[in-house]
N, C-alpha and C positions, 0 to 999 in steps of 0.2 A: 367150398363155396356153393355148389352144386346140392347141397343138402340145405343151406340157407335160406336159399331159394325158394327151395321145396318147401318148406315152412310156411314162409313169407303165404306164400301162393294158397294156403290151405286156410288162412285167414279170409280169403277173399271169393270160396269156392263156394255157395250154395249147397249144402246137403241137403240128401235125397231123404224123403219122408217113408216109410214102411207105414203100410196099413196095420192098424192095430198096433201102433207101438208110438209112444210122444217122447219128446227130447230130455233129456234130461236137467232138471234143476238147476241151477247155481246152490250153493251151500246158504249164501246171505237171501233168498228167494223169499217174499213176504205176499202172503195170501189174500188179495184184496178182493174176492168175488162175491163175500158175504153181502148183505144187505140187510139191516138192522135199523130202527127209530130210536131204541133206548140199547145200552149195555146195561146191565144185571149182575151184579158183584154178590157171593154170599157175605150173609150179616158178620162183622166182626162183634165179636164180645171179648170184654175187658175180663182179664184172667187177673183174678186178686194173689198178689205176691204173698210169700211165705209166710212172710212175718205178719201181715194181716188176718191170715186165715191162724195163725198161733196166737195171734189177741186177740183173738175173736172167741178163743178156745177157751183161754184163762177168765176173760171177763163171762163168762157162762159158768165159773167154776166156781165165783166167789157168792154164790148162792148154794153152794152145798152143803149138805147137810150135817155136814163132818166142820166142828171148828178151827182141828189143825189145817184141815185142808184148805179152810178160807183164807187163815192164820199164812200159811205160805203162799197161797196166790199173791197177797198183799208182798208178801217179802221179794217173791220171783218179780212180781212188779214195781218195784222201787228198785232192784237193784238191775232192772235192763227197761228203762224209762224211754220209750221210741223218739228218736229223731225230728219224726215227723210231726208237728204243731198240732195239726187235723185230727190226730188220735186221741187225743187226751178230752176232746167232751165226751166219747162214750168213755173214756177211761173215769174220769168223773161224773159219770153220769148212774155206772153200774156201782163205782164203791161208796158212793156217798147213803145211800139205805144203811149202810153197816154202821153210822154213827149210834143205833141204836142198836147194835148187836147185843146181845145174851154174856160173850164170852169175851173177857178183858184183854186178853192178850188179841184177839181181831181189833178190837176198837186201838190198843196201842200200836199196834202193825199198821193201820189205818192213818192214826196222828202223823207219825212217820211220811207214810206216803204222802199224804197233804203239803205237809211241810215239805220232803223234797221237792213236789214238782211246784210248790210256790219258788223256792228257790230257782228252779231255772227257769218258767215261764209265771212270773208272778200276776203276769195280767189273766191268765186260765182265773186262778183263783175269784179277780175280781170280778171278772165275768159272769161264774156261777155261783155268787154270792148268796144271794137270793133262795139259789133252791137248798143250797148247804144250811145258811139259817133255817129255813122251813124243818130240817131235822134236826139242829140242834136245839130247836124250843121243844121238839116232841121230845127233845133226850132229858131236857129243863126239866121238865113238867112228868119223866115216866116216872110208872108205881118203881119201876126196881131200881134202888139206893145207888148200884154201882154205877148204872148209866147216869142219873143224874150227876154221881159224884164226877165223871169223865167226861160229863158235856162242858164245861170251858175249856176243856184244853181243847177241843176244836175252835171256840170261839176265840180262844189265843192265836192262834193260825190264822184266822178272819180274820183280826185285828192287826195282823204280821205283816199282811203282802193286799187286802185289799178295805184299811181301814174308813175311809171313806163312805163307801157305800153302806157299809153299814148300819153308820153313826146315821145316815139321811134317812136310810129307808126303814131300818128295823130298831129307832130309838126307841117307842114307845113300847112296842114289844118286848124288847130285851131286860128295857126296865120293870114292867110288870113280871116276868121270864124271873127276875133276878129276886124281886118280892117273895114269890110263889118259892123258888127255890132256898131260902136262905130264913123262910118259913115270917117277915116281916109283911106286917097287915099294912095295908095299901089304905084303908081306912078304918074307924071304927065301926063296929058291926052294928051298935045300935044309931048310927045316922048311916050307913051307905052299906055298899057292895064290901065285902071284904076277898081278896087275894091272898089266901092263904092255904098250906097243905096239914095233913092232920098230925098231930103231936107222932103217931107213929113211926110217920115217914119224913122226920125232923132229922139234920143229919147229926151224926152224934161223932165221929171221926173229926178232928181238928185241924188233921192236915186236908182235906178235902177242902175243909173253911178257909182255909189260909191259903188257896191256889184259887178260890172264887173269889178272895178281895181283893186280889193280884190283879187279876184280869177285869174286876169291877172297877178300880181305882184306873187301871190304864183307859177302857173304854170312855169313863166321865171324866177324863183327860182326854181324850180326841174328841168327842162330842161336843165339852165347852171353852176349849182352847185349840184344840188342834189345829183351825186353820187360818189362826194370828200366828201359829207358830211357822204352818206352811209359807203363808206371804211373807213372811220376816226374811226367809232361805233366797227369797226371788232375789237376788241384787241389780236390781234396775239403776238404781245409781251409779253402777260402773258404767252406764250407757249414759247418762243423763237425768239430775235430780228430780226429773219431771216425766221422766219415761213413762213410770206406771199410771200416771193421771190420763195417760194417752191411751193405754193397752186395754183392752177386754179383760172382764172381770174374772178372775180365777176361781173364782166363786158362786155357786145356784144364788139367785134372790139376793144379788149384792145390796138391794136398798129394804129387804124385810123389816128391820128396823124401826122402816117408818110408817109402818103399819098400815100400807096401800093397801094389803089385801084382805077380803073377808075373814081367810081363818084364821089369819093372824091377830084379828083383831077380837075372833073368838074364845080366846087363850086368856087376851087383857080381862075379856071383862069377868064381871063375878056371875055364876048361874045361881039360884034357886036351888036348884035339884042338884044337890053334891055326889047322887047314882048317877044322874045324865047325864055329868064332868066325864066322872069314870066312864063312861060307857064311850063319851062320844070324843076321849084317844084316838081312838084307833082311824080316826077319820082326821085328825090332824096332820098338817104338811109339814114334816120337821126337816126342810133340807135346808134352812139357815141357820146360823149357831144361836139369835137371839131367840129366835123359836123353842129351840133343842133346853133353854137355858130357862125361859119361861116354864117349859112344863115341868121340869126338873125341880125348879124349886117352889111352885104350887099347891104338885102333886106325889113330890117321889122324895124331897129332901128329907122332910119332918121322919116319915117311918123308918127313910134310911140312918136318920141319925139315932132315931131309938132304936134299931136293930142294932148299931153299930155300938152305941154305948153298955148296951148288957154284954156284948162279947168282948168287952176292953173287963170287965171283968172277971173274966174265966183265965185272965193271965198268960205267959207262956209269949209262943212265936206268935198264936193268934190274937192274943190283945195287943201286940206290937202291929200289926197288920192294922189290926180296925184302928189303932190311935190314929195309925198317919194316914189312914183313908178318911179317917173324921176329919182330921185338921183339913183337908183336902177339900173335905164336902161343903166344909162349913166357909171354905173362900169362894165357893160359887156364888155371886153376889148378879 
């Protein structure tokens, strides 16, 4: 009891202070004597994860100088395809130049890869539509035979996962693209501009022929039907026989048609100057079907069907191609 006490008592005793000597701390003790206007933290910087700093390695690799080596960048990339959404514009952004590569097995390494990642993110595709055309007309139009021969099967791919934008934005190109490549004059030389490549660089392979009418007949199939066939899929009528009359148009320029707008009415009429038609294409707005349908049968039917009619000639898988691409052409009405 006598020690409890003693305790007790030592709670409530004043300690003696020593000179030159201060009490000691508590452990939980928090130093509040500073005096500060701002606190100053250093800079954090974002440390880029592994796997960024490794595609970042490979997409620097597929400009090498070595063709196997681009040849399996392409392969290592297709077969571990990132996760993450955000990667794949510079993933497309650095392999898309190789649509005109030198060496065939990159360009098919490359099909591949296109084709996968439409498959899992097919809107990437339609997104850089645009800049993937821009090289597939220079692959149309090169001097070397194989790229040429190899540039639809990109444009099959386009036409896979983002046909659409295509058909709007690159119709009139493609179509000329398709003249140039398949060696059909766009006009006669003694009244206009002629489109055409020289008898050397004519393609003389039949299977090359017969995978450019493939993807010729599919394209002039989504350009001048594809989106009666898309509104046809919409079923509105299981809401209400009158739904769609109420809904936003699924459509650019749902009333083209009716000829409200200047260029479209450029199209109807007849010029004088059958160069300054040709020339001034490329300045027309085809992003409605009656438009797309106008210039097509103007300006690109007639050569297409005499292209088409000497190669129904030559017999084989390829005059079975052009037949049913003619029957095809010739219902574009």
């Amino acid at each position: 009891m006598a020690k409890k006490k003693t305790n007790k008592q030592r709670d409530f005793q004043k300690k003696k202070l020593k000179v030159g000597k201060s009490n000691n701390l508590p452990n939980n003790f928090t130093d509040t004597s500073f005096k500060a206007k701002s606190i100053t933290l250093p800079n954090q910087t974002l440390v880029k994860s592994h796997d960024d700093k490794e595609l970042a390695h490979y997409l620097a690799m597929v400009r090498h100088h070595s063709p196997s080596t681009r040849k399996e960048i392409l392969i290592h990339l297709d077969k571990h395809l990132p996760s993450d959404p955000a990667q794949y514009k510079e993933i497309l952004k650095n392999v898309t130049p190789l649509i005109i590569d030198t060496s065939p097995s990159v360009r098919e390494a490359l099909v591949t890869l296109l084709d996968d990642i439409g498959s899992k993110y097919p809107t990437f595709i339609e997104l850089h539509a645009n800049s993937i055309v821009l090289f597939i007309s220079s692959a149309m139009s090169h001097i070397n035979t194989d790229i040429r021969n190899d540039s639809t099967k990109f444009l099959r791919v386009i036409l896979k996962y983002g046909p659409g934008i295509i058909v709007r934005s690159s119709w009139v190109k493609m179509l000329k693209n398709y003249c140039q490549l398949m060696n059909w004059h766009l006009e006669e030389a003694k009244k206009s501009l002629v489109l055409a490549v020289n008898s050397s660089s004519v393609i003389v392979n039949k299977k090359p022929k017969e995978s450019h009418l493939q993807v010729l007949a599919e394209f002039l199939k989504l350009g001048t039907s594809g989106e009666k066939e898309a509104q046809s899929t919409l079923k509105f009528k299981a809401i209400h026989p009158l739904t769609a009359v109420y809904m936003f148009p699924t459509t650019p320029q749902p009333f083209g048609q009716l000829n409200l707008y200047k260029k479209t009415e450029l199209i109807v009429s007849h010029k004088e100057s059958e160069e300054e038609t040709i020339r001034d294409l490329d300045s027309i707005n085809c992003e409605d079907e009656h438009t797309r349908i106008t210039v097509f049968i103007q300006h690109f039917k007639k050569p297409v069907i005499d292209g088409l009619k000497s190669l129904i000639k030559e017999g084989g898988g390829l005059g079975k191609e052009a037949n049913s691409l003619l029957t095809a052409v010739e219902s574009i009405v």
